[in-house]
N, CA, C and O of each residue as an XYZ file, in Angstrom:
472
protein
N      16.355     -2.290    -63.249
C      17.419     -2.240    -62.266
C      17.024     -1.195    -61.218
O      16.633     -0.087    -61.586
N      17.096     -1.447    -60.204
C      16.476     -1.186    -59.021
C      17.892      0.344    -58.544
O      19.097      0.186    -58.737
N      17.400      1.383    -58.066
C      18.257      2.380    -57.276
C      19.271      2.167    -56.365
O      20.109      3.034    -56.118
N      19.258      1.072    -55.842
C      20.562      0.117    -55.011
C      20.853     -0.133    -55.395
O      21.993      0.330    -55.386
N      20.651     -1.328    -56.570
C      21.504     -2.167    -57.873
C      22.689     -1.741    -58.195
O      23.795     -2.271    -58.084
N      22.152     -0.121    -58.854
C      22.766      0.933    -59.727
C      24.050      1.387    -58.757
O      25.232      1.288    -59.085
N      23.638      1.813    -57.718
C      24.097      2.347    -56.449
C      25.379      1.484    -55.893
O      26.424      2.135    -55.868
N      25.437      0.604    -55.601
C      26.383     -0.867    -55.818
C      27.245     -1.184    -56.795
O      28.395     -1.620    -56.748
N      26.614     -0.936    -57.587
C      26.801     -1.231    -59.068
C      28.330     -0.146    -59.450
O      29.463     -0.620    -59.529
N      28.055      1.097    -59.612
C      28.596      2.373    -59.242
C      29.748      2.820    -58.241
O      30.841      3.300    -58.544
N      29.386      2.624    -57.333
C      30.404      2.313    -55.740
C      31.168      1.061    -56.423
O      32.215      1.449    -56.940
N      30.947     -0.344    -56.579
C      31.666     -1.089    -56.555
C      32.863     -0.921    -58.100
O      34.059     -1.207    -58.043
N      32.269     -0.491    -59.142
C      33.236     -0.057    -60.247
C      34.362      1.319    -59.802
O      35.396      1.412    -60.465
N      34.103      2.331    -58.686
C      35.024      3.602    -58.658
C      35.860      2.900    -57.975
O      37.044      3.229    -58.042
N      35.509      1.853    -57.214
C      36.329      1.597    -56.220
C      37.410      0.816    -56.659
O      38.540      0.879    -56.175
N      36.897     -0.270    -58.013
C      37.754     -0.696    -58.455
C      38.931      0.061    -59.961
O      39.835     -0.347    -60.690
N      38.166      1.318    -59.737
C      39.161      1.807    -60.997
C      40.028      2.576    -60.166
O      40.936      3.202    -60.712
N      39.836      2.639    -58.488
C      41.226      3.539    -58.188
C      41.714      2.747    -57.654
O      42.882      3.046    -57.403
N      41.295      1.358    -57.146
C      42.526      0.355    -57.154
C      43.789      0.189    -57.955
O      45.015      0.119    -57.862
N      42.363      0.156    -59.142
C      43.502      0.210    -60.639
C      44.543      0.771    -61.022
O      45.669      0.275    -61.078
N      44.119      2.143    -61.386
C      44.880      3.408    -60.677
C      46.256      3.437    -60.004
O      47.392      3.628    -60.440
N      45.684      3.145    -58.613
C      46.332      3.606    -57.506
C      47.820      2.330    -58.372
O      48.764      2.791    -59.013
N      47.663      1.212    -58.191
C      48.526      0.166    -58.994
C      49.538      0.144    -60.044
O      50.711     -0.225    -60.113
N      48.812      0.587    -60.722
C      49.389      1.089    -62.125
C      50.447      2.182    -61.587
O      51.599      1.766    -61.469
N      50.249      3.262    -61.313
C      50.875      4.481    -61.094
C      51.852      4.014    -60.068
O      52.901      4.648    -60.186
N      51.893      3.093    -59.056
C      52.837      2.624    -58.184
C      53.748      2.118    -59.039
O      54.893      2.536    -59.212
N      53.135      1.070    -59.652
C      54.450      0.221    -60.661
C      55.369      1.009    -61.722
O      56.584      1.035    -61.918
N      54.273      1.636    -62.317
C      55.271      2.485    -63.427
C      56.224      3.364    -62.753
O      57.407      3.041    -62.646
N      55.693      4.620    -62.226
C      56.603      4.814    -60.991
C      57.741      4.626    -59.901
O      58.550      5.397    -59.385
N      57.445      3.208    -59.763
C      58.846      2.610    -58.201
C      58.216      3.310    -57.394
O      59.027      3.827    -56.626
N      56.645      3.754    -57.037
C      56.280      3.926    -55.883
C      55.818      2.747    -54.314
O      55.303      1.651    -54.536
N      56.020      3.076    -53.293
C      55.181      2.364    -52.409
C      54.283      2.937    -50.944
O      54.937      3.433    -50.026
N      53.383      2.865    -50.879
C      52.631      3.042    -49.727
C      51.244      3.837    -50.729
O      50.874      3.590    -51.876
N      50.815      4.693    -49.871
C      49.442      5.520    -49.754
C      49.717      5.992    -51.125
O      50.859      6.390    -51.355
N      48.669      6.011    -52.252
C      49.009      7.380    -53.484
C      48.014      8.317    -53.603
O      48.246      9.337    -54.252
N      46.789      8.119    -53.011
C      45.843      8.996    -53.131
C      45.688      9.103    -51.322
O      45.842      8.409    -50.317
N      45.294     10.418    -51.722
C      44.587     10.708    -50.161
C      44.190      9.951    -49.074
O      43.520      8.964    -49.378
N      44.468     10.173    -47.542
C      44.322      9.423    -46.777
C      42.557      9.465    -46.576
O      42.042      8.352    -46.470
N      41.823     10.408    -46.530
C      40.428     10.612    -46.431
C      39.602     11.220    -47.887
O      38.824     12.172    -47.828
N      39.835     10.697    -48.804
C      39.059     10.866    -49.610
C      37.299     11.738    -49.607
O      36.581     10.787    -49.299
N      36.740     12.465    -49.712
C      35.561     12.988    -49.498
C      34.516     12.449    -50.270
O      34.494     13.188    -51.254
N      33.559     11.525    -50.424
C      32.742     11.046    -51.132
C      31.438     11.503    -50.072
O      31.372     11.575    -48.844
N      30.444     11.773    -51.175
C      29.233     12.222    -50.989
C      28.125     11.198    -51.033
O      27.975     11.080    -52.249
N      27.517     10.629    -50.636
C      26.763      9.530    -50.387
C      25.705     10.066    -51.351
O      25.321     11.233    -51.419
N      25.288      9.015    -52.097
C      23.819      9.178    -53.339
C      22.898      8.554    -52.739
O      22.697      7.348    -52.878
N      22.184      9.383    -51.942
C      20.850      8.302    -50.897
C      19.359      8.884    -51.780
O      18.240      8.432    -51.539
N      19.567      9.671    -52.543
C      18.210      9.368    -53.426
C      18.077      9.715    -54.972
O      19.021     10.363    -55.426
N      17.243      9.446    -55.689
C      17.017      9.233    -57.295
C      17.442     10.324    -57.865
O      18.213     10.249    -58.821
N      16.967     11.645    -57.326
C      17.254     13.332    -57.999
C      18.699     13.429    -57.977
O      19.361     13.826    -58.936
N      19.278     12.978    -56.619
C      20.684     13.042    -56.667
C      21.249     12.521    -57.703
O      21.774     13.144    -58.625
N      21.115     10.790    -57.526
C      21.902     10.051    -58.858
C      21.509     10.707    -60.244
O      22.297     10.919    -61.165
N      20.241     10.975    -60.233
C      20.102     11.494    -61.866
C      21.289     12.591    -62.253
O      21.997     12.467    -63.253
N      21.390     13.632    -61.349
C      21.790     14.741    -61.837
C      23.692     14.541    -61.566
O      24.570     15.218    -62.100
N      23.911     13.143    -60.358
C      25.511     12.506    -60.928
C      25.451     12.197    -62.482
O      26.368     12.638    -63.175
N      24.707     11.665    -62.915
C      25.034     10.973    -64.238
C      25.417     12.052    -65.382
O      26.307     11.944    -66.226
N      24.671     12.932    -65.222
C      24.523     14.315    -66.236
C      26.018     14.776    -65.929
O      26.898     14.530    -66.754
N      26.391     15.641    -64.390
C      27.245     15.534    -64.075
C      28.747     15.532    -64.836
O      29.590     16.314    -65.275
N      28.426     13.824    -64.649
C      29.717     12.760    -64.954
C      29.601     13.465    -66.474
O      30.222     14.511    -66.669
N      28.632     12.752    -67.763
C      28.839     13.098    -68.484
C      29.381     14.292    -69.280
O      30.122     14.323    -70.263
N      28.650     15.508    -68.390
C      28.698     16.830    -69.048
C      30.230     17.518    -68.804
O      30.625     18.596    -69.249
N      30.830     16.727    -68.111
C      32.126     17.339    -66.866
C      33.140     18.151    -67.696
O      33.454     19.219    -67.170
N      33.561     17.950    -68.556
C      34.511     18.382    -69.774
C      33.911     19.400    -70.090
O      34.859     20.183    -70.153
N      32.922     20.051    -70.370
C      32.323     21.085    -70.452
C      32.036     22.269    -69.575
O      32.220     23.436    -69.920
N      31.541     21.853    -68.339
C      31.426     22.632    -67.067
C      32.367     22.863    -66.675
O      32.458     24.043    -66.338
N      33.782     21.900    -66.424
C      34.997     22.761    -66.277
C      36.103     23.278    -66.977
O      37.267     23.341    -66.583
N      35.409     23.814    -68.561
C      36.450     24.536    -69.407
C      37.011     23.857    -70.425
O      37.585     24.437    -71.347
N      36.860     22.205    -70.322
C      38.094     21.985    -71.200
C      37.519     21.254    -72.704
O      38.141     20.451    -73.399
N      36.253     21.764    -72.927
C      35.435     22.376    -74.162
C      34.820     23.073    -74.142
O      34.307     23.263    -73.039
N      34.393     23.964    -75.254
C      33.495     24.591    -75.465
C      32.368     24.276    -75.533
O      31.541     24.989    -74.965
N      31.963     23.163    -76.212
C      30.933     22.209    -76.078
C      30.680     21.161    -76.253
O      31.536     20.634    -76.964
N      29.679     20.317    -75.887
C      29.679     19.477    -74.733
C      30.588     18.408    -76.056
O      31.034     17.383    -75.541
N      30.810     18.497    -77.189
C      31.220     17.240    -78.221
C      32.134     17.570    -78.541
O      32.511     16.795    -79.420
N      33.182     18.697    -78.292
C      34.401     19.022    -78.485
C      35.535     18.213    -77.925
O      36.620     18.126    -78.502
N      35.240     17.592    -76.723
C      35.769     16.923    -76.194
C      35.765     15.576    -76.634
O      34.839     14.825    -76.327
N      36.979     15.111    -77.514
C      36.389     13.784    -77.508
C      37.130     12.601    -77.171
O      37.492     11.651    -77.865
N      37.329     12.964    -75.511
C      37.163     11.825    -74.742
C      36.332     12.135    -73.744
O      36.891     12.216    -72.650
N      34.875     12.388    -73.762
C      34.082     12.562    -73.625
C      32.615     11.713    -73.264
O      31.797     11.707    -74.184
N      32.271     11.076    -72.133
C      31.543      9.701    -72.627
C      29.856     10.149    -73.046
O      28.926      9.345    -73.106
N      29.774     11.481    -73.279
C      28.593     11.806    -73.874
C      28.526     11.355    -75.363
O      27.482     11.354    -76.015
N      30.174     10.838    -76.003
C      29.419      9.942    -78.120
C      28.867      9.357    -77.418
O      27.682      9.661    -77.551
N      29.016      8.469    -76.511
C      28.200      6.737    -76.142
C      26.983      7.135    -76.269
O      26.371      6.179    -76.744
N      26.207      8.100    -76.098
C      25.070      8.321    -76.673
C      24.636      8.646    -77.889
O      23.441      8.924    -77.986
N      25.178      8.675    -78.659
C      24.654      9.609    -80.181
C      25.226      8.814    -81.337
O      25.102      9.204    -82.498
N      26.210      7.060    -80.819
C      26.386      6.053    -81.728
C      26.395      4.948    -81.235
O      26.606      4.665    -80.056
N      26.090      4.020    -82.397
C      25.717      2.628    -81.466
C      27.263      1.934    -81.482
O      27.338      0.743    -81.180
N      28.255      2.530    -81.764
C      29.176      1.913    -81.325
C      29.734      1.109    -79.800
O      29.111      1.551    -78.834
N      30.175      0.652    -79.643
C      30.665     -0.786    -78.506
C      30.986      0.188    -77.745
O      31.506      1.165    -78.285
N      30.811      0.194    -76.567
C      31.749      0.975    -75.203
C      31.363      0.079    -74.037
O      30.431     -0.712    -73.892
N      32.779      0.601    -72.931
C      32.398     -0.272    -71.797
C      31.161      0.849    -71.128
O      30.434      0.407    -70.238
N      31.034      1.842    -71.456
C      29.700      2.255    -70.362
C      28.290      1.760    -71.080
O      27.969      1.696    -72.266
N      27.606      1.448    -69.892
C      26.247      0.933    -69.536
C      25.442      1.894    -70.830
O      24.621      2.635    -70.290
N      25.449      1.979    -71.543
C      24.053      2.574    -72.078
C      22.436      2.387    -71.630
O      21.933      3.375    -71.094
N      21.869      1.596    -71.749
C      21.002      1.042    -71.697
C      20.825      1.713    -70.406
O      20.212      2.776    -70.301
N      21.338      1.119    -69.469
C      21.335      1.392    -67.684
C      20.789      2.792    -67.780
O      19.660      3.151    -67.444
N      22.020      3.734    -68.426
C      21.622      5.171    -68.129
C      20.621      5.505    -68.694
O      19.895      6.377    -68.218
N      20.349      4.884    -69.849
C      19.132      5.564    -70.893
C      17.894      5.417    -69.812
O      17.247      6.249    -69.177
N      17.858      3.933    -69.897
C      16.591      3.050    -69.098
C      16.915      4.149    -67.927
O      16.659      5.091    -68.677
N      17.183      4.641    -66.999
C      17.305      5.072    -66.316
C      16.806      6.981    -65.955
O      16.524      7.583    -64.919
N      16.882      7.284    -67.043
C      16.565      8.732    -67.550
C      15.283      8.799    -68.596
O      15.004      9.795    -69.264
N      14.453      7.367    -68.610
C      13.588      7.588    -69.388
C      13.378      7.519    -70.906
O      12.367      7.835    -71.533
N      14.778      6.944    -71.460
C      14.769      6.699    -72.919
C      16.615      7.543    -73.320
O      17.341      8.164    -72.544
N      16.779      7.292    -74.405
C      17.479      8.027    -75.000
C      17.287      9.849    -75.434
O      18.099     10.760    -75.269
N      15.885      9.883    -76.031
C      15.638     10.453    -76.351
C      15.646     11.824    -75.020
O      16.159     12.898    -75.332
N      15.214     11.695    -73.995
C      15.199     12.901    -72.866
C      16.750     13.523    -72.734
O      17.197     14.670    -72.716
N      17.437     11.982    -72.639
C      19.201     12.625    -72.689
C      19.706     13.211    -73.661
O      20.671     13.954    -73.484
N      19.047     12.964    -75.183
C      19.483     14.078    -75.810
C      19.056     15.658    -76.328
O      19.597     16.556    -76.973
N      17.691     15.419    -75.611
C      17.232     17.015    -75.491
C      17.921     17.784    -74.150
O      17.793     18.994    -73.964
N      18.815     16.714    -73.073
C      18.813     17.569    -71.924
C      20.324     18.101    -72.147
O      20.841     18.972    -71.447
N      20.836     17.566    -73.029
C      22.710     17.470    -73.726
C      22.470     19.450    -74.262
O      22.720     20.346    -73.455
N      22.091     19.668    -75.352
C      22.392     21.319    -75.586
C      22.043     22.162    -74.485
O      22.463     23.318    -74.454
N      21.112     21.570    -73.325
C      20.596     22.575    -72.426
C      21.696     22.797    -71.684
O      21.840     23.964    -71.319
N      22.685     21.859    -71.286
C      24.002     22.050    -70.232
C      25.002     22.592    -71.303
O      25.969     23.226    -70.884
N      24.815     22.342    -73.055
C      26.058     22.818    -73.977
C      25.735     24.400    -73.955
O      26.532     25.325    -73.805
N      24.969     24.425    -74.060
C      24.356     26.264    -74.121
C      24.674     27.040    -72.557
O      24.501     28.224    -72.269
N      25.239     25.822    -71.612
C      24.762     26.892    -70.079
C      23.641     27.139    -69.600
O      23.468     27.670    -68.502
N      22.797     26.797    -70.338
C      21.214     27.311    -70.023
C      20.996     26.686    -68.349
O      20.075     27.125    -67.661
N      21.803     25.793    -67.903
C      21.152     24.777    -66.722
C      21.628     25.449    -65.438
O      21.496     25.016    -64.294
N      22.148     26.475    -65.792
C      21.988     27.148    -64.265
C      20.916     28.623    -64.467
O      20.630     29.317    -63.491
């Protein structure tokens, strides 16, 4: 899968989960009009180093901002999807294939649980 693919791929799923979102929270609610921000700030992923280090990112996020201690404390967390072969809707494969195997993502997992990555 090609760096656009992914890229597409990515863009076209956020876009549809704050549709989702945005929907849901209207109905349950009795809301109508705008629910999220009129200008949203998105950062454009125009090359590979970038996306790599979104994915880590995404995964590690529960950790970097406090709300574990480490990185598996959290567990809604989409870093299990790596460490069981259980069913999930995220891409495994994509990300693995993508980072070079499984195996690199889980030596690079204690380096962000420890802090070591800054």
């Amino acid at each position: 899968m090609s760096f656009r693919d992914v890229k597409g791929l990515v863009s076209k799923q956020f876009k549809n989960f704050l549709i989702f979102y945005s929907k849901s929270f209207k109905k349950i609610y009795n809301r109508k009009g705008s629910l999220l921000l009129d200008n949203i700030q998105r950062i454009a992923i125009t090359d590979e180093n970038y996306f790599t280090n979104m994915i880590c990112y995404i995964h590690f996020n529960s950790f970097l901002h406090g709300f574990a201690k480490n990185l598996f404390q959290w567990k809604y967390s989409s870093i299990h999807v790596y460490y069981t072969e259980k069913r999930s809707l995220n891409n495994r494969k994509d990300v693995t294939d993508w980072l070079g195997g499984i195996e690199p993502f889980k030596q690079f997992s204690p380096i962000y649980s420890e802090g070591r990555v800054w």
